[in-house]
C-alpha positions as semicolon CSV with decimal commas, in nm:
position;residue;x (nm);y (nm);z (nm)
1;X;-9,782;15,207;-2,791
2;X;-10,104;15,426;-2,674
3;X;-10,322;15,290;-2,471
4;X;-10,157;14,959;-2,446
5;X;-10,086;14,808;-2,077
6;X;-9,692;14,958;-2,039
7;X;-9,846;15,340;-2,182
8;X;-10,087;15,324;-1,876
9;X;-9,864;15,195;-1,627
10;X;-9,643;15,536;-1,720
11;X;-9,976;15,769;-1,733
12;X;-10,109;15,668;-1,363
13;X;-9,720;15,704;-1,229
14;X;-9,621;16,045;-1,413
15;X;-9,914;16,206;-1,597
16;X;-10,262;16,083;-1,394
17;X;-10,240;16,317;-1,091
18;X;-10,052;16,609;-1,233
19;X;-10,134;16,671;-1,582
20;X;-10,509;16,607;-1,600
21;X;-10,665;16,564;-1,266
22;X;-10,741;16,235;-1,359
23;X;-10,890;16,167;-0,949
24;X;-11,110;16,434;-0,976
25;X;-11,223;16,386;-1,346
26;X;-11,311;15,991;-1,257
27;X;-11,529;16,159;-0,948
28;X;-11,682;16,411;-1,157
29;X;-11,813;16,105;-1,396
30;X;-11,889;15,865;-1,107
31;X;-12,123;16,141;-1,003
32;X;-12,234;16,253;-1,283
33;X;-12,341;15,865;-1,396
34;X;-12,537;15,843;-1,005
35;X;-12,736;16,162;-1,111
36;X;-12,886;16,012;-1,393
37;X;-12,908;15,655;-1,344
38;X;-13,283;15,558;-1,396
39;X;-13,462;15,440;-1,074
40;X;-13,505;15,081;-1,127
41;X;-13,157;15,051;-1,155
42;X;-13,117;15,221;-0,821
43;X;-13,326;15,038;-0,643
44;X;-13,142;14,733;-0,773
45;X;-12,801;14,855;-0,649
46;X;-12,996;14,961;-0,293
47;X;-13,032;14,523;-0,244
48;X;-12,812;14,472;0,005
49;X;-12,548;14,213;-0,153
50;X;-12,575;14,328;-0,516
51;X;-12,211;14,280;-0,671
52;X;-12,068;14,562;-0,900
53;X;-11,773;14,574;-1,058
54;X;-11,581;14,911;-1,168
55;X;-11,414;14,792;-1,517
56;X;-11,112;15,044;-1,553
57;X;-11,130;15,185;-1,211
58;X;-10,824;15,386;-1,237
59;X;-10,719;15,493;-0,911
60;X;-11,068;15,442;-0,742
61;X;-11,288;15,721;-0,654
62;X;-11,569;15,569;-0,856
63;X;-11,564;15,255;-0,654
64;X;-11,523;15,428;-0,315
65;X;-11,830;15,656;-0,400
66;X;-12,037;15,360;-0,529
67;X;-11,996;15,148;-0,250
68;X;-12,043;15,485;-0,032
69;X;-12,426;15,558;-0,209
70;X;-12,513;15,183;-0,203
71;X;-12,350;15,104;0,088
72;X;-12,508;14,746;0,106
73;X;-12,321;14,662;-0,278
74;X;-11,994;14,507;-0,300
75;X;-11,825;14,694;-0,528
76;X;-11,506;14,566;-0,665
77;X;-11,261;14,798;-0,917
78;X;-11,057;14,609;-1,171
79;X;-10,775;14,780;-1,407
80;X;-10,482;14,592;-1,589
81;X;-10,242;14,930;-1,464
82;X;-10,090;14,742;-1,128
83;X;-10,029;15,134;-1,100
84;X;-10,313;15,249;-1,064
85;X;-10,458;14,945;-0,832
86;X;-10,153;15,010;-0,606
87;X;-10,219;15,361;-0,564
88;X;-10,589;15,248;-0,536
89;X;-10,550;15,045;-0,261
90;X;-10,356;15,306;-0,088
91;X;-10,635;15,611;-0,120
92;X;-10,907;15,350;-0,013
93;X;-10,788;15,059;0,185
94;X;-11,128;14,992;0,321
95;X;-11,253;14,903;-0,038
96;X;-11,135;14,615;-0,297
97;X;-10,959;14,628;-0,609
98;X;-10,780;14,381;-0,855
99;X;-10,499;14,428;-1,087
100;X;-10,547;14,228;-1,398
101;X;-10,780;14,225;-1,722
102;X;-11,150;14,112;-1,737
103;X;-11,169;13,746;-1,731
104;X;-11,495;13,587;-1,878
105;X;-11,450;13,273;-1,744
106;X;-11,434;13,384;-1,391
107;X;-11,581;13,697;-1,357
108;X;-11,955;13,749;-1,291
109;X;-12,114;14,062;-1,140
110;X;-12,465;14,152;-1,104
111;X;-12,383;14,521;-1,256
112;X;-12,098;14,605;-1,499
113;X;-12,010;14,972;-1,466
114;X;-11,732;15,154;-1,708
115;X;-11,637;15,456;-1,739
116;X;-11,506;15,663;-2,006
117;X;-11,264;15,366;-2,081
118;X;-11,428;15,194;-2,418
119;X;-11,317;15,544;-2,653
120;X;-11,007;15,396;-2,600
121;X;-11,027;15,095;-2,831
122;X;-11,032;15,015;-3,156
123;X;-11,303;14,781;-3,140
124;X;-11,520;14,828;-2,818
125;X;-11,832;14,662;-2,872
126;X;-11,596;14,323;-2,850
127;X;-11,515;14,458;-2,544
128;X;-11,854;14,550;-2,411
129;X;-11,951;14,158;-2,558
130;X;-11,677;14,029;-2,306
131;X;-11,803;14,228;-2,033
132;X;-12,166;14,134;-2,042
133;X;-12,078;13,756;-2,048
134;X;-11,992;13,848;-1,681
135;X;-12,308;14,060;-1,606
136;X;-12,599;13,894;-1,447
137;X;-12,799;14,192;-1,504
138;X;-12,732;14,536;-1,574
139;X;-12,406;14,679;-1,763
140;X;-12,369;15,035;-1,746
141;X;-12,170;15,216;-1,991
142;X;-12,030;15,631;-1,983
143;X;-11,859;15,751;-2,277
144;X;-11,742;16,072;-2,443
145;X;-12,031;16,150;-2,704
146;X;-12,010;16,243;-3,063
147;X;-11,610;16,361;-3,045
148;X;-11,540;16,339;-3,423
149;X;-11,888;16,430;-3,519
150;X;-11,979;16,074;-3,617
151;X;-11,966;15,753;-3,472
152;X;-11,742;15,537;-3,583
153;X;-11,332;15,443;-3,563
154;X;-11,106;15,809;-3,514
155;X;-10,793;15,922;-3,391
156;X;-10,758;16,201;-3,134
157;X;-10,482;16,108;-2,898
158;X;-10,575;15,859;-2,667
159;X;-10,916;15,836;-2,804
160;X;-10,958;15,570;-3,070
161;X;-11,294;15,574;-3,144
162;X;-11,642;15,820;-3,128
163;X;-11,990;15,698;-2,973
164;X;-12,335;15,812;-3,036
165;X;-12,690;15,637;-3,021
166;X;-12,642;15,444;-3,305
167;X;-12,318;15,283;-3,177
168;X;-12,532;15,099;-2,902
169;X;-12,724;14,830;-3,073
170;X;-13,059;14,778;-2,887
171;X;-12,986;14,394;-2,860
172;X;-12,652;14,209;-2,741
173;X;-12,784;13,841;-2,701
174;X;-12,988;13,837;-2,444
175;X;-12,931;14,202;-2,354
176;X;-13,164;14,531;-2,425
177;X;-13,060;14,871;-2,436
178;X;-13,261;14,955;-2,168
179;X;-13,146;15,358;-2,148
180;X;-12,920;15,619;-2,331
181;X;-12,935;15,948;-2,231
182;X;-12,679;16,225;-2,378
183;X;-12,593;16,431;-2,070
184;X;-12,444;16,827;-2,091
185;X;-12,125;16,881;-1,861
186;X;-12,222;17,015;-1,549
187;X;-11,853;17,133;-1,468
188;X;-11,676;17,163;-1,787
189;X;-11,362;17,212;-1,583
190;X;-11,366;16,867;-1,551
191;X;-11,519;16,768;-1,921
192;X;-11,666;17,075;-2,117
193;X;-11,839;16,865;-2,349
194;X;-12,135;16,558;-2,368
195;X;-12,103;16,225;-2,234
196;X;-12,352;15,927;-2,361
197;X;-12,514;15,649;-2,047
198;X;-12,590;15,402;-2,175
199;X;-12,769;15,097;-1,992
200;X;-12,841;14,750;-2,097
201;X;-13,083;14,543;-1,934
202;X;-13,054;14,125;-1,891
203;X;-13,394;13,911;-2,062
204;X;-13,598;14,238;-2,057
């Protein structure tokens, strides 16, 4: 079944390296959230110690160029595609990475990063709920923006559902949506269309 843990495990062995550059493409988004993260949350990220975790880190290049620009973070990358963590592991040995899914009960980072991941469910603001019981402070989203011209469920391929501004409430509990920002590709090589960051802030 798309997008379910066994049609992953098959992408990142046959499809993620050959078909669509899937390295490059998660570098081109890693970068292209840095660029235009606000600079409060930089400066948090700069505190030495701050712990991030990568939610869907694929085969890693986000969290190796995180932990590269805020060098005194521990950044952690997380995917359920043992895959993709294995081949992880092998690109950047000097940085961490766990194979299994999100786990409220135990998992608790300071900063919550994802990347184009949430399109691909049905239902992702119970995701992003999950994920922010585990963030002491910021959780930073990047999604493909306005795909099916409205925001709401869709079906184009992998992709099961569309974001825009109105599909990021601007309260979660005790979270604010702090910033969301539509950004134009820079190298549509790599994406040739908008992507939505989107930032929510703990008790501001």
């Amino acid at each position: 079944m798309i997008n379910d843990r066994a049609w992953w495990e098959n992408e990142f062995l046959n499809n993620w390296e050959v078909g669509i550059d899937g390295k490059q493409q998660t570098l081109y988004f890693a970068q292209l959230m840095l660029d235009n993260l606000p600079e409060d949350v930089k400066a948090f990220l700069s505190v030495p110690g701050t712990t991030v975790l990568d939610w869907g880190c694929a085969l890693g290049q986000a969290v190796n160029l995180v932990q590269a620009t805020f060098s005194g973070a521990n950044v952690t990358g997380l995917d359920f595609a043992e895959k993709a963590i294995e081949k992880a592991r092998v690109l950047f040995p000097g940085n961490r990475f766990m194979s299994r899914t999100f786990n409220k009960e135990i998992d608790f980072y300071d900063v919550v990063y994802t990347s184009n991941c949430l399109e691909h469910f049905s239902n992702p603001m119970d995701n992003i709920k999950d994920l922010l019981e585990g963030t002491g402070k910021y959780f930073i989203a990047l999604v493909p923006y306005n795909q099916g011209g409205f925001a709401g469920l869709m079906d184009m391929d992998c992709h099961f559902y569309s974001f825009t501004e109105s599909s990021f409430p601007g309260q979660i509990g005790d979270f604010a949506r702090q910033h969301c920002k539509v950004i134009p590709p820079v190298n549509p090589d790599m994406w040739n269309d908008n992507q939505l960051l989107v930032i929510y802030e703990q008790g501001r």
